[in-house]
C-alpha positions in Angstrom: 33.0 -50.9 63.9 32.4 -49.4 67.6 29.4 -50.6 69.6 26.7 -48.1 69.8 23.7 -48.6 71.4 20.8 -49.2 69.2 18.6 -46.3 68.9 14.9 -47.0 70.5 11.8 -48.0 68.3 9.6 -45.8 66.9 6.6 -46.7 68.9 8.4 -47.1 72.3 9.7 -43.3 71.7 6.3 -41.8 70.6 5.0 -43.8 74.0 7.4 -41.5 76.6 6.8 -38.4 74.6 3.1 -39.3 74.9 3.8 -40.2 78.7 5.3 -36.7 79.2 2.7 -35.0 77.7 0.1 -36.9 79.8 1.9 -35.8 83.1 2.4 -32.9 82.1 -1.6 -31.8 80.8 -2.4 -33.3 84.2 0.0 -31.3 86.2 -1.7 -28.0 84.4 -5.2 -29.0 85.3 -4.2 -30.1 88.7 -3.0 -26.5 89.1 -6.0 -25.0 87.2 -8.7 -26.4 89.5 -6.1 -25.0 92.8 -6.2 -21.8 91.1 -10.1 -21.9 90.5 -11.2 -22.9 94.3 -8.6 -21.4 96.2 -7.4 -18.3 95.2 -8.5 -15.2 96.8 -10.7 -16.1 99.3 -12.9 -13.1 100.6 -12.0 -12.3 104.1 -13.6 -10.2 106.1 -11.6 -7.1 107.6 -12.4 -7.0 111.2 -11.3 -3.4 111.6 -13.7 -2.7 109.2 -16.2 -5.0 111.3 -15.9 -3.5 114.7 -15.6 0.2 113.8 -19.1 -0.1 111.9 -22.5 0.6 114.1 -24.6 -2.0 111.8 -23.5 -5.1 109.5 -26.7 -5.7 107.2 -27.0 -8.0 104.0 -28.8 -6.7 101.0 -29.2 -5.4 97.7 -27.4 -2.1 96.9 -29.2 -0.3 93.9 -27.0 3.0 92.5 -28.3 5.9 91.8 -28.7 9.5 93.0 -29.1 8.8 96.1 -28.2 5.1 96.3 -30.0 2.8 98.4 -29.7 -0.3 100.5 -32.2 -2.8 100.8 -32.2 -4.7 104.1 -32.4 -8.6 103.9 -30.4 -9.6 107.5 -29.1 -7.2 110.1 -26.0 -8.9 111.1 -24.7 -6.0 113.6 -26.8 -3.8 115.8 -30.4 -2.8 116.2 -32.0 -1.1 112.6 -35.2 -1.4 112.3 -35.4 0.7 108.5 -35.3 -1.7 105.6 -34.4 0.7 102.8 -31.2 2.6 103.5 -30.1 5.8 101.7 -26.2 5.3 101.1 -24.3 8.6 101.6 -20.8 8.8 100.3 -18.4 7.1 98.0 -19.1 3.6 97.3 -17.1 1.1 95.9 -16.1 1.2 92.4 -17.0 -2.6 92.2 -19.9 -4.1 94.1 -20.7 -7.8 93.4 -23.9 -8.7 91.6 -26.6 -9.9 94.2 -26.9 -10.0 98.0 -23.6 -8.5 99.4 -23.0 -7.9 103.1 -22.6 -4.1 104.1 -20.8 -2.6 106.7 -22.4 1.0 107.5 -22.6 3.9 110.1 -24.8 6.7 110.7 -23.9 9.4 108.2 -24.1 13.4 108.3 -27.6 13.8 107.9 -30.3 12.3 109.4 -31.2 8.9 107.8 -28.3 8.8 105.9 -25.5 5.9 105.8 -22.2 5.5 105.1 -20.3 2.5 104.4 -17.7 2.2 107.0 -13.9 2.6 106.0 -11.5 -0.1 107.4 -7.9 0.2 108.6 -4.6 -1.6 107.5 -3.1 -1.8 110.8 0.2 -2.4 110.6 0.4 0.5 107.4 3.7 2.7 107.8 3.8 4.8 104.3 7.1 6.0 103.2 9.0 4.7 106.1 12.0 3.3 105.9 12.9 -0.3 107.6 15.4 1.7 110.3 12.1 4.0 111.4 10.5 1.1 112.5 10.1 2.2 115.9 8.0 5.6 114.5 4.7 6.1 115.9 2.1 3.7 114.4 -0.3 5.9 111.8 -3.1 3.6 110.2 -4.4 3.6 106.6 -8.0 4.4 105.9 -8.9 2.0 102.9 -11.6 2.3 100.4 -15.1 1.0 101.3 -15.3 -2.8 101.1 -18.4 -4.5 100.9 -18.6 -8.4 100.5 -20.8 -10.8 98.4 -23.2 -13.0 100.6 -21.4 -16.6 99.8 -21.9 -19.3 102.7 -17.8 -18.4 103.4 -18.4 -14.9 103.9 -21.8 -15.3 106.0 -19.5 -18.6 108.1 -17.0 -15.9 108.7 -20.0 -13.0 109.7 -21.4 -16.1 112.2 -18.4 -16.2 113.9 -18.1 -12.8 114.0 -21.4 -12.4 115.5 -20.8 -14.6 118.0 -17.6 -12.9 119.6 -19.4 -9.7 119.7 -21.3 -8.9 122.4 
């Protein structure tokens, strides 16, 4: 008869199976609670930031016209509290207080949410054209929800600006 090795226990098999299935339950949670606190992080675009006259936080309310109502002026001198919003708005604005960057718009008392820029953007270029002249992207109106990241990331904004 050849010598083979004797096949484990029952129990002590169950108890790596169980062991692997432990780790790897844990692993997934580990990687669910990453993917629930640090996954896309709102950021603010600073384009966006500098080419806008005022920064205000407030409620936005649709309608025909829609309107801003001013909480916090964050950028600039405005002394109106409720702003009439001129222009496209975005097709997703968070629930609540959400930080707005406007300009003046065509008409008087009118605002306009201020477009940002992707500023490295060269559309249909290829890699050899990299030395074509720079054109910049306009991108759709952002507008941010008021959590204490985005209003840490307005502070320090504030305070570079003079």
């Amino acid at each position: 008869m050849a010598d083979h090795p004797a096949a484990p226990p029952p129990l002590a098999r169950r108890t790596h199976i169980l062991g692997i299935v432990l780790i790897a339950c844990a692993w997934c949670a580990g990687l669910a609670i990453l993917i629930y606190y640090d996954s896309n992080p709102v950021v603010i675009n600073r384009a966006q930031w500098q080419a806008a006259t005022f920064v205000v936080q407030g409620q936005i309310t649709r309608g025909t016209p829609s309107k801003l109502q001013v909480t916090q002026v964050w950028k600039g001198a405005l002394a109106e509290t409720t702003l009439v919003l001129a222009g496209p708005l975005p097709p997703v604005i968070p629930t609540g207080e959400v930080i707005v960057p406007i300009s003046r718009g065509v008409e008087p008392g009118e605002y306009v949410i201020t477009q940002g820029v992707l500023p490295n953007f060269r559309e249909g270029l290829a890699d050899e054209d990299a030395a074509a002249p720079y054109r910049p992207a306009r991108v759709q109106p952002l507008v941010y929800p008021a959590t204490p990241d985005v209003l840490q990331q307005l502070q320090k904004l504030s305070t570079k600006t003079p």
